[in-house]
C-alpha positions, 0 to 999 in steps of 0.5 A: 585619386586615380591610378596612372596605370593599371597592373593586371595578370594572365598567367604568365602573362602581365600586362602594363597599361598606362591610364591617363587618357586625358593627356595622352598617357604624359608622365607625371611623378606619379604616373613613373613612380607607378611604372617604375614599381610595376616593372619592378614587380614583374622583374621579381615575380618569377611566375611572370615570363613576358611582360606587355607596356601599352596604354589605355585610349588613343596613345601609348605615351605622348611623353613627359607632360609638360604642364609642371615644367611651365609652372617652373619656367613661369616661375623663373626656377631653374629646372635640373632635368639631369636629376630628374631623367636620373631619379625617374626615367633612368632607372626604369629603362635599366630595369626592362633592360635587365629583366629576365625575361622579353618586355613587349611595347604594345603601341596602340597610339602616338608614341612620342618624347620619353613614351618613345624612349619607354617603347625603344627600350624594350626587346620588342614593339608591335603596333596598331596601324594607327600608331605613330612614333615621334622623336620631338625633343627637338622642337621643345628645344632638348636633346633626345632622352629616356635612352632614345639616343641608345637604342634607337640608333640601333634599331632603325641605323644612325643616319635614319635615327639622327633625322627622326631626332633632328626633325621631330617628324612622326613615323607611321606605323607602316614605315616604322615596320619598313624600317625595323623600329616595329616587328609586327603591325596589326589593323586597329580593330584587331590589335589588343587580340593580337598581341594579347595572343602574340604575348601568350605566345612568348609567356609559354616559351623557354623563359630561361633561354630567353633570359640568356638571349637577352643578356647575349644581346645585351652584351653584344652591343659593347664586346668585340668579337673574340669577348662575344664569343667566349660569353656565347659559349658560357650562355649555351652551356647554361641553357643546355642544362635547363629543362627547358632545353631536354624537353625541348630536344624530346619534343623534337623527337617525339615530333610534339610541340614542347611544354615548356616550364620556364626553367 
């Protein structure tokens, strides 16, 4: 049987690919299974500082594959999708979400359903010039899931984000960047060099701080003001006893660029 994805590492780098070109990367039991013990597994290894979700061919993920759901419709079963977004999708996005270190969403196609959700719940996406990004729950009769409804709201506004939602319409990748769905878009020849290298970049950064950037950001989202600010305080106090951050201030005045150990 063949793996739904593939796992590899470069370093401090590791690098996620979702493998079932013949249908455009769709989730299945296994395929989540599988990517829910990858994240776990890069969560937990503390030689990886940055990790990378993408997928193989043509598509970043064209969502869930419906093909089992027709099974059940056709059988007359009652399909408890609750239970399922709970025991499959939910916790893999708690898990990037709570990850100690930057999750990149390398989206080399179509990202469309919960391969959307996978992309918006990560810290940040960069595209192919061909990639495109669909909110279609809509057009199958669902609400929008896999977290969409939180994060994309915040990335893109409410109103763009309910109109996405409401009209299932593809976002190419120009106006995804235009609109800050993507921070970064590349030409198709040149992609998988780009963020290849985008993500080395990261993986040599100040992994400790990026940990505290991210659970500030996190927070923020929730807090008011006074409660934020009081969390920032407590977060600078424990970057500033890292030695990433003493290396960094005698690079500075060395004027030499820092290297970073991730701690």
């Amino acid at each position: 049987m063949t793996a739904p994805l593939r796992s590899e590492r470069d370093g401090a780098l590791a690098v996620i690919t979702l493998d079932r070109t013949d249908v455009l990367n769709a989730f299945d039991e296994a395929m989540t299974a599988a990517l829910a013990a990858a994240v776990d597994g890069c969560a937990r290894d503390a030689a990886v500082r940055a990790v990378v979700i993408t997928g193989a061919g043509r598509a970043f993920s064209a969502g869930q594959d419906l093909r089992d759901r027709a099974l059940m419709i056709e059988a007359g079963k009652d399909p408890h999708l609750g239970d399922e977004l709970r025991r499959r999708y939910h916790p893999v996005i708690a898990r990037i979400r709570e990850m100690r270190k930057p999750v990149i969403a390398a989206v080399n196609g179509v990202a469309a359903g919960a391969g959307l959700g996978i992309a918006v719940a990560c810290d940040v996406r960069v595209a192919s010039a061909s990639a495109s990004f669909r909110a279609a729950w809509s057009r199958v009769g669902l609400v929008p899931d896999a977290g969409s409804a939180y994060f994309l709201p915040r990335l893109v506004g409410w109103g763009r984000a309910i109109d996405l939602m409401l009209t299932g319409d593809a976002v190419a990748a120009d106006e995804a960047l235009r609109i800050g769905l993507v921070t970064r878009v590349w030409p198709d020849a040149d992609f998988a060099r780009e963020w290849r290298a985008y993500a080395e970049c990261v993986a040599d950064g100040a992994t400790e701080a990026y940990a505290l950037t991210k659970e500030g950001l996190n927070a923020a989202w929730e807090r008011d003001l006074a409660s934020f600010l009081e969390l920032e305080s407590a977060l600078q106090d424990r970057a500033g006893r890292t030695r990433d951050y003493a290396e960094g201030v005698r690079a500075f005045l060395a004027k030499r660029a820092p290297r970073f150990e991730g701690r």
